[in-house]
C-alpha positions as CSV (number, residue, x, y, z in Angstrom):
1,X,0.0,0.0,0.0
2,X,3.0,2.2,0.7
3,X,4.7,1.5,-2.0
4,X,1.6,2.5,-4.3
5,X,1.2,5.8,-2.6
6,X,4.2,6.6,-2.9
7,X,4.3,6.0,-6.6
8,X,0.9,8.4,-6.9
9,X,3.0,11.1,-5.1
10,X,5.5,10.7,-7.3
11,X,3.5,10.5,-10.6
12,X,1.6,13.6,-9.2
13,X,4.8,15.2,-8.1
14,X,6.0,14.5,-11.8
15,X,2.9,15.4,-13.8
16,X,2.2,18.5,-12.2
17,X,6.1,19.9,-11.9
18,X,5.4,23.7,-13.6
19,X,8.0,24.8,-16.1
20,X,10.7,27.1,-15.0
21,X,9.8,30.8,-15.8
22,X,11.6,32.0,-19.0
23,X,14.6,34.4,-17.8
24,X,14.0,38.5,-18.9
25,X,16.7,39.6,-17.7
26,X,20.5,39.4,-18.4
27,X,23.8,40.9,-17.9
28,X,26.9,39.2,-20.0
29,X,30.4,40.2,-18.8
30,X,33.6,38.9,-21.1
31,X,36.9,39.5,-19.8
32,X,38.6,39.7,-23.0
33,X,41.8,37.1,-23.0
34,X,41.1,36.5,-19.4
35,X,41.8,32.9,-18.3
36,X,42.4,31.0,-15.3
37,X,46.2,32.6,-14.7
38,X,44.7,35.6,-15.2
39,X,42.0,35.6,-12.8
40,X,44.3,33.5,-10.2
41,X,47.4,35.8,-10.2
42,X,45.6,39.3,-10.4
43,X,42.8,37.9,-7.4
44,X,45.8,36.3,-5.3
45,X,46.5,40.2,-5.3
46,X,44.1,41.9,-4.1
47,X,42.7,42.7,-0.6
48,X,39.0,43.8,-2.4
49,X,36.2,41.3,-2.8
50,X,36.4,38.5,-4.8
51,X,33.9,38.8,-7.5
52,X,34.5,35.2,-8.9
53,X,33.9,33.8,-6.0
54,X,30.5,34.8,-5.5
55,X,29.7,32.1,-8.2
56,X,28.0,29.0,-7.3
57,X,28.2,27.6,-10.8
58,X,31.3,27.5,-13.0
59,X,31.5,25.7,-15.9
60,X,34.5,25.5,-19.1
61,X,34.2,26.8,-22.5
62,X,36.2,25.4,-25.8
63,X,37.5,28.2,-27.8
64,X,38.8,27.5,-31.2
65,X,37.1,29.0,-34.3
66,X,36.0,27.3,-37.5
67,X,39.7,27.3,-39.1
68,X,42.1,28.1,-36.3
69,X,42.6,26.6,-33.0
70,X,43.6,29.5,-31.6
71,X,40.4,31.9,-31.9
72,X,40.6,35.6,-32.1
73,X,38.2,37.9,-30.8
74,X,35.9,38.4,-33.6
75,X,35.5,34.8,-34.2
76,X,35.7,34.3,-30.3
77,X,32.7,36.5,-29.5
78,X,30.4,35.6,-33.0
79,X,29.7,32.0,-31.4
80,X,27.8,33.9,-28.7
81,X,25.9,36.6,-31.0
82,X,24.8,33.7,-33.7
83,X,25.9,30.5,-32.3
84,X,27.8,29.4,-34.8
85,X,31.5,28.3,-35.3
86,X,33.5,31.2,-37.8
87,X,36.5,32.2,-39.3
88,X,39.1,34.7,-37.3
89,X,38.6,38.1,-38.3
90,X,34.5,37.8,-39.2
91,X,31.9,39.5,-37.3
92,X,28.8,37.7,-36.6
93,X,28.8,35.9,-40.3
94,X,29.0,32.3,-41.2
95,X,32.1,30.3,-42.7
96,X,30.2,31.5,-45.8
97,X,30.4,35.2,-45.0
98,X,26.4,34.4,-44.1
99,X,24.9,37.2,-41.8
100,X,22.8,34.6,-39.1
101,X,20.5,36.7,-36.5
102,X,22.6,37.3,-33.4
103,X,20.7,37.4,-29.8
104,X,19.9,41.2,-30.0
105,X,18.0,41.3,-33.4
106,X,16.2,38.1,-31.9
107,X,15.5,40.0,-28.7
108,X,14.4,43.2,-30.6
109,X,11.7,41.3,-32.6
110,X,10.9,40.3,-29.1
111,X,10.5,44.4,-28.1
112,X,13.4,42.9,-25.8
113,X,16.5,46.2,-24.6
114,X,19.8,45.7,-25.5
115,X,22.9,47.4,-24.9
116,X,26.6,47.5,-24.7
117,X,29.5,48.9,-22.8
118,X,33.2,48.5,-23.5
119,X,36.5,50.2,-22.2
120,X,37.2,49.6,-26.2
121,X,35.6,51.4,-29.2
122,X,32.2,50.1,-29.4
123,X,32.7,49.0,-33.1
124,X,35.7,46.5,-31.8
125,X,35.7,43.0,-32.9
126,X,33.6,41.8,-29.0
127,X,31.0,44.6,-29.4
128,X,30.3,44.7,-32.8
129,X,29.5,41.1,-33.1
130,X,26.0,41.8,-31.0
131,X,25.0,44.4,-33.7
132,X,26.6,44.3,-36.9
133,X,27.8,41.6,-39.7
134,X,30.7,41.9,-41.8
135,X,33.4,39.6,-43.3
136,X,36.1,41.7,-41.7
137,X,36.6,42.9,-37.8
138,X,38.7,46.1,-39.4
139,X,36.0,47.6,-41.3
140,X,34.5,49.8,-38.2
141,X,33.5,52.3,-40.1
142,X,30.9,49.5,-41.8
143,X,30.3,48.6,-38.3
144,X,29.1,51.6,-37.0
145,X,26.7,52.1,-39.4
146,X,24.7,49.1,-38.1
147,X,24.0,51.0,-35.0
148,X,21.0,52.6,-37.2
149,X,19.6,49.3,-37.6
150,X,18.5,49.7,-34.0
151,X,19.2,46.4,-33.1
152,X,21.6,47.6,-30.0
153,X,19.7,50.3,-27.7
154,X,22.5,51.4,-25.7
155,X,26.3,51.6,-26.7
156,X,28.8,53.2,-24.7
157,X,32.9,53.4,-24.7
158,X,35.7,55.0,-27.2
159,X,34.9,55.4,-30.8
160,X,34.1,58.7,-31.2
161,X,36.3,58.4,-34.6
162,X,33.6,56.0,-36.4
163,X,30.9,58.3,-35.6
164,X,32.3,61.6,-36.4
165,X,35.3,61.3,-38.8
166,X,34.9,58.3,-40.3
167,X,37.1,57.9,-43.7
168,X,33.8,58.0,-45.8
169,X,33.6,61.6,-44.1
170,X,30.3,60.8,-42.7
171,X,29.0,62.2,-39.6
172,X,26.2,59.6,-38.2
173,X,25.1,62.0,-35.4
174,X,22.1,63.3,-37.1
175,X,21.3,59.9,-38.5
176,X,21.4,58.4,-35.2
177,X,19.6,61.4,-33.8
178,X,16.7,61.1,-36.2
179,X,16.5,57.0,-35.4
180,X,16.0,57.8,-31.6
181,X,19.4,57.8,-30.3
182,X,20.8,60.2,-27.4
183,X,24.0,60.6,-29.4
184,X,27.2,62.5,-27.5
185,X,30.3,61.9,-28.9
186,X,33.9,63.5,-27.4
187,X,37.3,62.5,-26.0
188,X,37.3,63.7,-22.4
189,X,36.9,59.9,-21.1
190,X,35.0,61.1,-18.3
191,X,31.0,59.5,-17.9
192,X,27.9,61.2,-16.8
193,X,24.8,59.3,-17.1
194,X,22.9,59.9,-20.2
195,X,19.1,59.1,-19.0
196,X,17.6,58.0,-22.6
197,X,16.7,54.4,-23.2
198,X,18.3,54.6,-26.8
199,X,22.2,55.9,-26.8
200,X,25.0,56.0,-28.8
201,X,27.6,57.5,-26.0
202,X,31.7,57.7,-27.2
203,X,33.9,58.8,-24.7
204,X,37.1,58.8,-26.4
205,X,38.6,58.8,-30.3
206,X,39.4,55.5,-30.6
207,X,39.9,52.9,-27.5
208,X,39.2,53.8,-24.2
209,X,42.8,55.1,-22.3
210,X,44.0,52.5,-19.9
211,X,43.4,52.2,-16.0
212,X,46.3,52.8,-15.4
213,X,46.6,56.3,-17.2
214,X,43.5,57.5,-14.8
215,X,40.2,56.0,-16.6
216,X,38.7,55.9,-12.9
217,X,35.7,53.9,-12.7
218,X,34.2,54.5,-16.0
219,X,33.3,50.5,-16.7
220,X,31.5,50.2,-13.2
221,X,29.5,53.8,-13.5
222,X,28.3,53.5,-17.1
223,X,27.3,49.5,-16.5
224,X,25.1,50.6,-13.9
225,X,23.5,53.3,-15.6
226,X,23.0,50.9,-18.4
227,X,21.3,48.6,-16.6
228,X,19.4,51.7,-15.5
229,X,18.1,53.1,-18.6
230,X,17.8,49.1,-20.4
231,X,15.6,48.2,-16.8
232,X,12.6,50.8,-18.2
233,X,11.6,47.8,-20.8
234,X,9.1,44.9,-18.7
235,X,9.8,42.2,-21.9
236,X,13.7,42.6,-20.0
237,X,16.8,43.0,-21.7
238,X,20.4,41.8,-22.2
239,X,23.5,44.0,-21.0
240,X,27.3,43.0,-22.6
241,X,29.6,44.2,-20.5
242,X,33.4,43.5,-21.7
243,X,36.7,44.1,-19.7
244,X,38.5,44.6,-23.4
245,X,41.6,46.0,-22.2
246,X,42.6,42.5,-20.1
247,X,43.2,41.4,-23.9
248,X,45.5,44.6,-24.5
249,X,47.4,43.8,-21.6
250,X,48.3,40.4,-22.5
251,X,49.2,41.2,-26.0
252,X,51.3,43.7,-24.7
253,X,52.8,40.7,-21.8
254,X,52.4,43.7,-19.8
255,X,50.8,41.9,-16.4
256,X,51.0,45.2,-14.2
257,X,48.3,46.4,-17.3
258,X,46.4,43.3,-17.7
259,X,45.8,43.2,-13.3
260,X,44.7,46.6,-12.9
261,X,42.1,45.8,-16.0
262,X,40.7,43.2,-14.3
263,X,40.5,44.6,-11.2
264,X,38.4,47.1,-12.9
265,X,36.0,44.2,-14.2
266,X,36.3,42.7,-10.6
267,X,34.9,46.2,-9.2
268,X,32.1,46.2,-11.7
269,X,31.2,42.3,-11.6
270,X,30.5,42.9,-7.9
271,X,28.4,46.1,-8.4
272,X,26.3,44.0,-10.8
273,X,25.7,40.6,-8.4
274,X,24.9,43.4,-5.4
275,X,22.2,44.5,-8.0
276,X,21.4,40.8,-9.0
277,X,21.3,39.7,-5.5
278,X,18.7,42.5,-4.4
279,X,17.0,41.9,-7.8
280,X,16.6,38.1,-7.8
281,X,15.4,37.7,-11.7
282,X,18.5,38.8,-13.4
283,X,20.9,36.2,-14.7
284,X,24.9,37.1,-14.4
285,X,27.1,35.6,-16.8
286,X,30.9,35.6,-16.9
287,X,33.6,34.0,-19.3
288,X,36.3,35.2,-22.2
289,X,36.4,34.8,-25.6
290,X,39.9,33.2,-25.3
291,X,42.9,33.7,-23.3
292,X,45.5,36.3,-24.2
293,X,49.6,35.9,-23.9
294,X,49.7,32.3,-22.7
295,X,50.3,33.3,-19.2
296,X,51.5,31.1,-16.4
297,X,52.5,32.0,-12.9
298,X,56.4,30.6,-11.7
299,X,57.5,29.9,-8.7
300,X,59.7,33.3,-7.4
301,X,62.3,31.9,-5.7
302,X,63.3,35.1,-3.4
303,X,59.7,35.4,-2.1
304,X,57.9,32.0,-2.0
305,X,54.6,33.6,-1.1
306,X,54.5,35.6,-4.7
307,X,54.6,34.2,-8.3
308,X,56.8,35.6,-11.7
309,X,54.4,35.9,-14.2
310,X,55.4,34.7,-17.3
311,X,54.1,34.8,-21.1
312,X,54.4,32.3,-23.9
313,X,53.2,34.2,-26.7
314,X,52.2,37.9,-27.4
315,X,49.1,36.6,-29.1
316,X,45.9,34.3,-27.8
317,X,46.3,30.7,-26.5
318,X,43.5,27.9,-27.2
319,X,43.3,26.4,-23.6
320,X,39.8,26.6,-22.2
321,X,38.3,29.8,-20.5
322,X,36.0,29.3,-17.5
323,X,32.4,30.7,-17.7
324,X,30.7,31.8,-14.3
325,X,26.8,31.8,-14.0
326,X,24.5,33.3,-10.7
327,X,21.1,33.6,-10.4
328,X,17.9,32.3,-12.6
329,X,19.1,29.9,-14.9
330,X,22.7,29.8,-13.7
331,X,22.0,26.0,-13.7
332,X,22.7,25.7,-17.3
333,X,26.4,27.1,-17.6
334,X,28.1,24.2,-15.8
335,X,30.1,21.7,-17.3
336,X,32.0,21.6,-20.4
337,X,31.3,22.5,-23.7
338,X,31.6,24.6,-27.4
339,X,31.5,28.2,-27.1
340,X,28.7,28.0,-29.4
341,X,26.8,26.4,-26.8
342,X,27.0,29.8,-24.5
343,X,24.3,31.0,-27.4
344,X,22.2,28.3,-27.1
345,X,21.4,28.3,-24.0
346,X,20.8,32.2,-23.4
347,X,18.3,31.3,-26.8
348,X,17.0,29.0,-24.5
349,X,16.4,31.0,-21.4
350,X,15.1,34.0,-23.2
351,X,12.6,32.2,-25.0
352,X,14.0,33.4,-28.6
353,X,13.2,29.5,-30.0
């Protein structure tokens, strides 16, 4: 008799289990060329809260692109726009040069906010792949022009240079302007708050300056007033946050460069789980496209409690890149798999099927 109830309880239990609720809201952060060394030497560092650590689920992401092991940015971030596998160098296109929807235009169809911020130009090879589709990661000029599309509410970093003096000598101000956008473009790299739901924002010619050289806390500030301003829709939204200049330090095997950039993402990740945490519906996501310099930490024989950082290569490596998930849906990101599979499952979650 037990037995039989219990299987009624169970068939009940099973039967009647409600779906899980479809995820509105979501905040993506890519440390650009930040692996494990780089996340284990720079946080083995710092007194400041450990933003990595806040993660209950981690999972591992395989990197290589359609015709390189070793991925590059453009290829790196175009499996999470479109899902698919890609040449280095193209942005959110197909082996065939094939422009696939990426998760933005999905989500716009959707009347879903998106947006952007970068310590890059916001037509770099990470950002542009939400937004645009070319064959080529150096045609920014090409790239910036997809902003008109609409497809990306909010964009904010450097790049005042492919708004304003482009080589085709347009000026996309007034286009933007007349497609919605809250356009401000100039080199001072210092953020205020722009309070428009649509915005192109540029806060420096080309590539934000470095952390080092005084950008303060530019990344943290203008992520949080993004989330802000992209908050206003209720069908939700999706944020992409990238740490770009992690990537610039490791080209540059410059680890003084690449720690202080990731502090900065460190800074911001936590600003956005305090938000998450009081929040409770928005889903946190954290990984890298690659890694960047090969970087490995040696044993310092004078002081055996520090490390000598040392580099392999002044380009990417193809070892995996770890991918960080908190709140609804976090579930999904453990394990390991294909980049491409990062797409997928926000897809998923976000009801875009």
């Amino acid at each position: 008799m037990l037995l039989v109830l219990l299987a009624i309880v169970s068939a009940y239990s099973f039967t009647n289990k409600s779906k899980p609720k479809k995820v509105k809201k979501v905040i993506f952060i890519i440390g650009d060329g930040m692996g494990l060394a780089q996340i284990s030497g720079a946080m083995s560092e710092t007194n400041e809260r450990n933003a990595f650590e806040r993660f209950n689920v981690i999972g591992m992401s395989k990197t290589s692109s359609s015709d390189n092991y070793i991925t590059d940015s453009g290829a790196g971030a175009t499996v999470f726009a479109i899902g698919k596998k890609t040449f280095n160098g193209a942005i959110s296109v197909s082996v065939d040069s094939v422009a696939y929807p990426s998760l933005f235009e999905m989500m716009k169809k959707k009347n879903m906010a998106t947006g952007v911020v970068v310590t890059s130009s916001i037509t770099h090879a990470t950002p542009a792949c939400f937004y645009a589709h070319v064959s080529s990661r150096k045609s920014e000029d090409d790239i910036a022009s997809f902003l008109l599309q609409g497809n990306c509410d909010i964009a904010i970093g450097g790049g005042t240079k492919f708004i304003k003096y482009r080589k085709d000598s347009m000026d996309l101000t007034a286009l933007l302007q007349r497609n919605g956008f809250m356009v401000k473009t100039d080199t001072s790299n210092n953020f205020t708050p722009l309070l428009a739901n649509k915005q192109v924002y540029t806060l420096a010619f080309d590539g934000m300056k470095r952390k080092l050289d005084g950008r303060n806390d530019f990344l943290k500030q203008a992520s949080l007033s993004a989330i802000s301003q992209l908050n206003h829709n209720k069908n939700g939204y999706m944020l992409m946050i990238e740490g770009s200049q992690i990537d610039w330090g490791g080209h540059e095997n410059n680890y003084e460069y690449m720690k202080t950039e990731l502090y900065d993402l460190n800074e911001t990740m936590n600003a956005v789980l305090d938000y998450a945490e009081q929040q409770g519906d928005v889903l946190v996501v954290v990984t890298a496209d690659h890694e960047t310099g090969g970087l490995s930490l040696h044993p310092n024989k004078e002081n055996k409690k520090k490390f000598i950082a040392n580099y392999s290569t002044g380009g990417h490596s193809g070892i995996m890149v770890p991918v960080f998930a908190f709140g609804p849906g976090a579930e999904n990101f453990g394990g390991i798999y294909e980049n491409t599979e990062v797409h997928f499952k926000f897809k998923k979650l976000l009801g875009l099927e």
